[in-house]
C-alpha angles and dihedrals in degrees: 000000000000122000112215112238115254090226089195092227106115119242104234117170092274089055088050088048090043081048102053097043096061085039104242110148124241123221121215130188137175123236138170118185138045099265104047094039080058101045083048096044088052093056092054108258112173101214139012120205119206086214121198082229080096075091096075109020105043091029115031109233124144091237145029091239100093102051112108135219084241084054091044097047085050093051085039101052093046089052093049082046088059098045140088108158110016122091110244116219120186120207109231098227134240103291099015102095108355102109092359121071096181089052082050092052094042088051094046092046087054101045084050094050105048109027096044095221130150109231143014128223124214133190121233141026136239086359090062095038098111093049081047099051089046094059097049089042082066084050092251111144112245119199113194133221130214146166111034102024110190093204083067101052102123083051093058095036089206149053094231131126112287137212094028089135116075094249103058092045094050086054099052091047076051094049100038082062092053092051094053095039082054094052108264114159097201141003133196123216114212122205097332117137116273093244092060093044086050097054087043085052093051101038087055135073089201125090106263104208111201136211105179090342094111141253100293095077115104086244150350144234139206145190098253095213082053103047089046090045095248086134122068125194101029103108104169113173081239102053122088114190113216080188163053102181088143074080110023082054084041097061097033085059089041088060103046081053092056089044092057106037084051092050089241074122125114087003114200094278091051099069136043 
């Protein structure tokens, strides 16, 4: 198996552009502490989203709705900490833009300040474009999110795949267009079909960055505890797992129990 070389030069929104118009993927991952971000960082990884999928998978909740701005700028600033190429992009959580621009701005800006990451996500379309509109305005990159929003999710009512009617998927072409004419630099498609991800990607000028929205975006992104198989009992049909480390933890901790408990451990030449 290959490793990608970590070329030092950091991705910023004009390397992704550059990126997408000579159609290089681009590979996009979530973290949200210091050692992963850096074991990340050192394979090469392009961007790292401080998902508010810290939600689920570092808390526990069933959804990413409790997580707070003051629980997002700690998970963003020990990423940033870990990180010397990727571009660091900070999910804006659940209540903090959604029907107020200036509560948008005055998150942003202190996620911004006292993070030290690159870019904010936001999740909608026409509904958000004023809060959009008000963090740009301050110069902070915005990268938008369409299709399945899991913010949304007690509107939706369900995970499943979404804009498969005409309608929907007329709307999010509708919106995507009103991301990019706003300013976004980049926008992620969640669990749409590939052909409309295809026609989004090919509409717009702007790198679309896919999860279960097929092979035609310019790049994808993963949960990274799912992708490692931290995780245990999430099976999407777009996830591939590289591996199982919920086991593989699971032994290696099994083991240290049975050293203990039988006295191998610390061994003489384990102590001092």
């Amino acid at each position: 198996m290959s490793v990608h070389k970590n070329d030092a030069k950091r991705v910023t929104t004009h390397v992704l552009q550059a990126m997408k118009s000579r159609g290089e993927r681009i590979a996009m991952l979530t973290a949200y502490d210091y050692s992963m971000a850096r074991i990340l960082d050192e394979a090469g990884i392009d961007i790292l989203l401080v998902g508010d999928s810290a939600s689920n998978v570092m808390a526990g909740h069933e959804t990413t709705l409790p997580i707070t701005l003051n629980n997002m700028i700690y998970h963003a600033s020990s990423v940033v900490r870990g990180v010397n190429r990727a571009l660091v992009v900070v999910d804006l959580p659940f209540g903090n833009y959604q029907s107020n621009p200036m509560l948008a701005l005055e998150s942003t800006v202190r996620i911004m300040k006292e993070s030290g990451a690159h870019a904010v996500k936001l999740e909608g379309g026409a509904e958000i474009s004023k809060s959009i509109k008000k963090i740009l305005t301050a110069g902070v990159p915005v990268m938008g999110h369409l299709g399945l929003t899991p913010q949304s999710i007690y509107k939706f009512g369900t995970y499943t795949v979404r804009a498969k009617e005409k309608e929907e998927a007329e709307k999010l072409i509708e919106d995507a267009k009103i991301l990019e004419d706003l300013g976004c630099f980049a926008i992620v498609l969640e669990k749409v079909p590939a052909a409309l991800t295809q026609k989004v990607a090919e509409k717009l000028t702007i790198p679309i960055i896919g999860i279960g929205a097929g092979q035609h975006a310019d790049g994808q992104v993963l949960v990274t505890h799912d992708l490692l198989g931290i995780t245990k009992d999430f099976q999407p049909r777009f996830l591939r797992r590289y591996l199982e480390l919920f086991e593989v933890i699971k032994g290696s901790v099994g083991q240290y129990i049975d050293d203990v408990k039988s006295r191998d451990f610390p061994n003489e030449t384990e102590q001092y």
